[in-house]
C-alpha positions, 0 to 999 in steps of 0.5 A: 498424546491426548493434547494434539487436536487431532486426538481430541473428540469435536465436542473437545475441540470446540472448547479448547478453541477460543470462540469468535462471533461474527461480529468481533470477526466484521470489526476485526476485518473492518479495522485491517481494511483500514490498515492495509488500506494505509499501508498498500501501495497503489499497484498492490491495490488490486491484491487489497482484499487478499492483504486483509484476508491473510492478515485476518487469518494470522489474527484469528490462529493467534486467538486460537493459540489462546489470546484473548481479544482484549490483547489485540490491540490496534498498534498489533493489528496495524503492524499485521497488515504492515507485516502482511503488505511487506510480505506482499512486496517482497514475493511481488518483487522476487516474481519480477526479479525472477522473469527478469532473470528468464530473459524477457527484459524489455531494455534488451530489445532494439529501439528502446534504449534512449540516446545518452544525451535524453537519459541526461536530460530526463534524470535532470527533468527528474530532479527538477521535478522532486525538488519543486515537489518539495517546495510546495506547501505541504497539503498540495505536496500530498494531494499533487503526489497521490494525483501523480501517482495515479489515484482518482480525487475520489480515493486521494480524498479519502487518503487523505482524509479531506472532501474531493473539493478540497483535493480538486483545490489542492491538487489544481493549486498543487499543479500550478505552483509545481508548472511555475517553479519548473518554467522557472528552472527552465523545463517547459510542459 
């Protein structure tokens, strides 16, 4: 009866909880944007700052339990925002399913449906596609990718670890080497 929190006085409580100063707090917060920041997906990227947030929040109630900071390794920390950002995933893919259901699918509607003969032809432009990506040289396969996949130079570099020269080069090097093996294979741009 005496060991529930809400049985204790404040002064009680505020020893029984693990202490954190603000600046464990920022560290924490900064090595989490980190993570989230590795494992977000592109079209998560607006719920980011959420993503730390909660991973933030599942970090300081383990150090209530009693934990020590010490204990809170970066594997663990990573594996927080993995888990967090997987969470994140998986209600945004429940929310899609869910509409999908109520019926405001897209393909219902008349004139989107494309004729057999384009849906062919775009599963093999696609395949095309994937196997020129794989073809190319590491460093611009990534550059090129994250390009295609709609981040800026600036957020590619910063991906990626490099200087926004360095990913203009491999991206336009990238581009190049992916319009040469499709003209080769018969696609034209």
């Amino acid at each position: 009866m005496g060991n529930r929190p809400e049985d204790l006085s404040s002064t009680d409580r505020s020893s029984a909880a693990v202490e954190i100063s603000t600046s464990q707090v920022e560290s924490l917060r900064k090595s989490l944007s980190a993570a989230v920041g590795r494992t977000c997906p592109f079209w998560l990227s607006q719920e980011r700052e959420d993503l730390v947030q909660t991973a933030l929040l599942r970090i300081v109630g383990l150090l209530g339990t009693g934990e020590s900071l010490r204990e809170v390794t970066a594997t663990y920390l990573w594996k927080t925002a993995y888990s967090v950002t997987l969470d994140e995933i998986r209600r945004a893919r429940w929310r899609y399913e869910r509409t999908m259901e109520d019926g405001s699918r897209s393909e219902d509607r008349p004139g989107t449906v494309l004729d057999p003969e384009r849906a062919a032809s775009a599963r093999e432009t696609s395949l095309f596609v994937r196997e020129c990506l794989r073809h190319l040289e590491i460093s611009r396969r990534r550059a090129v990718l994250l390009r295609l996949g709609g981040y800026s130079h600036d957020e590619a570099a910063q991906r990626l670890g490099m200087t926004v020269k360095q990913i203009a080069n491999f991206i336009h090097r990238g581009m190049n080497d992916l319009r040469r093996c499709l003209q080769a294979k018969g696609v034209s741009a």
